[in-house]
C-alpha positions in Angstrom: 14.4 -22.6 19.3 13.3 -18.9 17.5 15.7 -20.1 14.8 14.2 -22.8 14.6 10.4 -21.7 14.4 11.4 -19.1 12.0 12.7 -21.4 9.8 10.0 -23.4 9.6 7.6 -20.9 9.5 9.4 -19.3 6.3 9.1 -22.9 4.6 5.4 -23.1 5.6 5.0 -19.9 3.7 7.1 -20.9 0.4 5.1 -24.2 0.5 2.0 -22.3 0.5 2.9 -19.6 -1.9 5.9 -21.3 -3.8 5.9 -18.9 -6.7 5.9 -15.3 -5.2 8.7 -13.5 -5.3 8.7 -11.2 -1.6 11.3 -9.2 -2.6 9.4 -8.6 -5.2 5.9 -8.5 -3.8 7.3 -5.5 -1.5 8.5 -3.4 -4.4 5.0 -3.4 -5.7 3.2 -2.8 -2.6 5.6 0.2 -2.3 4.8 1.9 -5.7 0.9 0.9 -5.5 1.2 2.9 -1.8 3.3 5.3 -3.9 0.5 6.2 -6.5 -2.4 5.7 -3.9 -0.5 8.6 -1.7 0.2 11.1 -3.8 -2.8 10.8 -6.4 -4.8 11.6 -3.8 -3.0 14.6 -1.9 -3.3 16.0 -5.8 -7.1 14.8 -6.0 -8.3 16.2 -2.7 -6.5 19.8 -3.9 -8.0 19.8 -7.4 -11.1 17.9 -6.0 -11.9 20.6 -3.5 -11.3 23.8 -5.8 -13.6 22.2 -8.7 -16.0 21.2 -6.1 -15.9 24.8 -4.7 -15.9 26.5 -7.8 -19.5 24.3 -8.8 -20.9 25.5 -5.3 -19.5 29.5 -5.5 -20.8 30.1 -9.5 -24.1 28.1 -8.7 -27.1 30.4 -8.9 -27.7 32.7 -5.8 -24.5 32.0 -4.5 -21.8 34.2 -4.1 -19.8 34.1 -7.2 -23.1 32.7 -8.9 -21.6 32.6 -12.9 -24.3 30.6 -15.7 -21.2 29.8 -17.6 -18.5 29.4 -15.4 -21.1 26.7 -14.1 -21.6 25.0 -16.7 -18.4 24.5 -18.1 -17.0 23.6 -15.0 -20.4 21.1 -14.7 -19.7 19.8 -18.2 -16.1 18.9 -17.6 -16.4 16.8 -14.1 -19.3 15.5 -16.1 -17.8 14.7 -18.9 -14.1 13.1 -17.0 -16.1 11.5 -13.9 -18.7 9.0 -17.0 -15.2 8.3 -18.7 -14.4 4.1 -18.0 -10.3 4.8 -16.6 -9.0 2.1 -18.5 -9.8 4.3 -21.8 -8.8 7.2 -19.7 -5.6 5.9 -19.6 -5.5 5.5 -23.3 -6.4 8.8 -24.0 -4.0 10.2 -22.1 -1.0 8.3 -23.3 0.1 11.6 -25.9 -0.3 14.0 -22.8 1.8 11.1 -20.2 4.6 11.1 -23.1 4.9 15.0 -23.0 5.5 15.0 -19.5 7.0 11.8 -18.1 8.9 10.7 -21.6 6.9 7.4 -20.8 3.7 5.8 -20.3 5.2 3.1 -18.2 6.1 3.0 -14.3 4.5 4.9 -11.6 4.9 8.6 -12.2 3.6 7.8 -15.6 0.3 6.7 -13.9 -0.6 9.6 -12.0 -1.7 12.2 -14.8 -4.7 9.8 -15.4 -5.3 8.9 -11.6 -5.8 12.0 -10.3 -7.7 13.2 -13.6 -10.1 10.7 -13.2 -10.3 11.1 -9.6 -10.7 14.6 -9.3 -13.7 15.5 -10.8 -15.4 12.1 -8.8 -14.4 13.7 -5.6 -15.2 17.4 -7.0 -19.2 16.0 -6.9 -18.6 14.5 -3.7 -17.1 17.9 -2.2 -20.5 19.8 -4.0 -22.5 17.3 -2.2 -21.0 18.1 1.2 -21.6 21.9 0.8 -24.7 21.7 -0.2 -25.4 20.4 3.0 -24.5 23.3 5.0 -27.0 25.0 6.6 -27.5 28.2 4.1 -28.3 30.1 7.9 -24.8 30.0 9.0 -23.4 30.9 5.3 -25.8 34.0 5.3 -25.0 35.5 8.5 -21.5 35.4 7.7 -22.4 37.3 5.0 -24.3 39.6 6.8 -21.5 40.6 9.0 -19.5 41.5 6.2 -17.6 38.4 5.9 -14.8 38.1 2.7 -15.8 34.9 0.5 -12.4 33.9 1.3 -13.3 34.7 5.1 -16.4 32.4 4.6 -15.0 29.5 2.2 -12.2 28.6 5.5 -14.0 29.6 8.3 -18.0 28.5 7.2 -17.6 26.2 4.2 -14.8 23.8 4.7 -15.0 23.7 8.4 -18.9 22.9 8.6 -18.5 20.1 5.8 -15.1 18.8 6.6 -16.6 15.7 8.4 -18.3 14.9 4.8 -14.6 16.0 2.5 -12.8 13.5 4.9 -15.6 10.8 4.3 -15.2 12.1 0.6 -12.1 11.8 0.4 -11.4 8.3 1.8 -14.0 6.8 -0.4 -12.0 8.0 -3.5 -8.6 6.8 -1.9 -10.4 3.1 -1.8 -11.3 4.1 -5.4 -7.7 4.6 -6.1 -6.5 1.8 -4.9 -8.4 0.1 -7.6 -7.6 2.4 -10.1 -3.7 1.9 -9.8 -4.3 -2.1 -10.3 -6.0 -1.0 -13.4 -2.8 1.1 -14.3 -1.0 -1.7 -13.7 -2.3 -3.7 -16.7 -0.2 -1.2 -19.2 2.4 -1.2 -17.3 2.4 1.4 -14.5 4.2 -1.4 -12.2 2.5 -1.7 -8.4 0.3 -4.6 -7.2 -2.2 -4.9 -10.5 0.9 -5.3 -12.7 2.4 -7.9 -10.9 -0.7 -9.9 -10.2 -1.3 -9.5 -14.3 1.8 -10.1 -15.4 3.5 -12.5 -13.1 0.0 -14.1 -12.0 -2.1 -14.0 -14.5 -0.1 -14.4 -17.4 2.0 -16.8 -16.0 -0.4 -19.0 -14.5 0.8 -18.8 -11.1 -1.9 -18.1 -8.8 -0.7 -17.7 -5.8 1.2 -14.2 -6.8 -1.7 -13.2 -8.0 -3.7 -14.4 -4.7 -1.2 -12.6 -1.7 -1.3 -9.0 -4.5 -5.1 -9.1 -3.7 -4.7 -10.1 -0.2 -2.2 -7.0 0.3 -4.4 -4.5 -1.6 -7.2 -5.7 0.6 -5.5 -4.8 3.9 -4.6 -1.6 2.2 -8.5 -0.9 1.1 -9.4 -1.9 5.2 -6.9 1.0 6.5 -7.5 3.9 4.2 -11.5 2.8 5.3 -10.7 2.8 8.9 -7.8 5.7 9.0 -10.6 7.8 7.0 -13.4 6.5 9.4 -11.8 7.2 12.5 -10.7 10.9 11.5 -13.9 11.6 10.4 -15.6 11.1 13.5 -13.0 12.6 15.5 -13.7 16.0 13.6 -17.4 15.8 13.3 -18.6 17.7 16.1 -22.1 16.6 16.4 
C-alpha cells in the first residue's frame, strides 16, 4: 500500500512538473548552497576587517588615519554602487588568472564575495557605531590593547547587529549566485535560465525559484533565531 502511494505520488509530481530533471534540480541546489556557503564565510571575514578598519581610522578613534579612511571609504564606495552583473564582467580577466575559467562555481565566488564584502563592511560600520562610546572609553581608560578592546568591547557589544548583518547579505547572495548563473556559474539561476527560460519549459524554471525561496526563508530564520539568542538585552 506504501508502494503504492509512492508511486502515485511520484506520477502526480511528473504530471505537474513533466520537464524537470530532479537529478538534475539537486545538483544545482547543491552548488547554489555551495557558493551561498562559502561566499559568505569569505564575506563576513573581509566584511568585518573593512568594516573595522572604517570605524578604527575614523576621526577620534583609536587608529583615527584621514587617509587610510578615505581610501578604505572610497573603495567599499566605489565596489558596493557597482550593478554585480557588470561586476562579473569586470572581473572575468582576474576569474581566468585564478580559476583558468569563468564558468562553474568556484569561478563565481571572486565576484560574490567582492561584491558582498564591502555591502556588509557598511553594515558592520553601522553596528559599531552603535556602541555605546562609554563602554569603549573605559576600556581604554584601564589600559586596554585595541586588540583587547576590538574582541572583548567591539564585536561582542555589536554582534547581535554583525549576525543580523550578516544574514541579510547571505539572502543577498542567494540572489547574487542566480545572477552568476546567467554566464554560466551553474546553480539554481543557471538552470532556471538555461533549461527554463530558454527552453520554454516553465515548470523548471518554477520549482528553481520555489527551492531558492525555502533557501532565502532559512538563512532569514537560522540568522533570526541566532541573533536573538545572543542579544542580551
Amino acid at each position: 500500500m506504501n508502494e503504492q502511494t509512492s508511486n502515485e505520488t511520484t506520477s502526480f509530481i511528473e504530471q505537474i512538473f513533466p520537464n524537470v530533471d530532479w537529478g538534475q534540480m539537486w545538483e544545482a541546489t547543491y552548488e547554489t548552497l555551495y557558493m551561498t556557503a562559502l561566499s559568505t564565510v569569505f564575506t563576513f571575514i573581509f566584511g568585518l576587517v573593512i568594516g573595522l578598519l572604517l570605524f578604527l581610522t575614523a576621526p577620534h578613534n583609536l587608529w583615527a588615519n584621514r587617509i587610510v579612511h578615505f581610501l578604505t571609504g572610497a573603495f567599499v564606495n566605489i565596489f558596493r554602487s557597482i550593478p554585480f552583473i557588470i561586476l562579473i564582467i569586470l572581473l572575468i580577466p582576474f576569474t581566468k588568472l585564478i580559476f583558468g575559467s569563468i564558468r562553474g562555481a568556484n569561478a563565481a565566488l571572486p565576484a560574490l564575495i567582492i561584491g558582498a564584502a564591502p555591502f556588509y563592511a557598511r553594515m558592520v560600520l553601522i553596528a559599531l557605531r552603535e556602541i555605546d562610546k562609554g563602554v569603549i572609553e573605559a576600556a581604554k581608560s584601564m589600559g586596554a590593547k585595541t586588540s583587547t578592546i576590538i574582541w572583548k568591547v567591539l564585536i561582542p557589544e555589536s554582534r547581535p547587529a554583525l549576525i543580523s548583518g550578516i544574514t541579510v547579505t547571505s539572502v543577498a547572495l542567494v540572489g547574487y549566485t542566480a545572477m552568476a548563473g546567467v554566464i554560466g556559474a551553474g546553480g539554481l539561476g543557471h538552470l532556471a535560465f538555461l533549461y527554463g527560460f530558454q527552453r520554454n519549459r516553465p515548470d523548471v524554471t518554477l520549482v528553481a525559484t520555489i527551492i531558492i525561496l525555502f533557501i532565502v526563508f532559512f538563512i532569514q530564520w537560522l540568522g533570526d533565531t541566532i541573533s536573538a539568542k545572543v542579544d542580551k538585552r
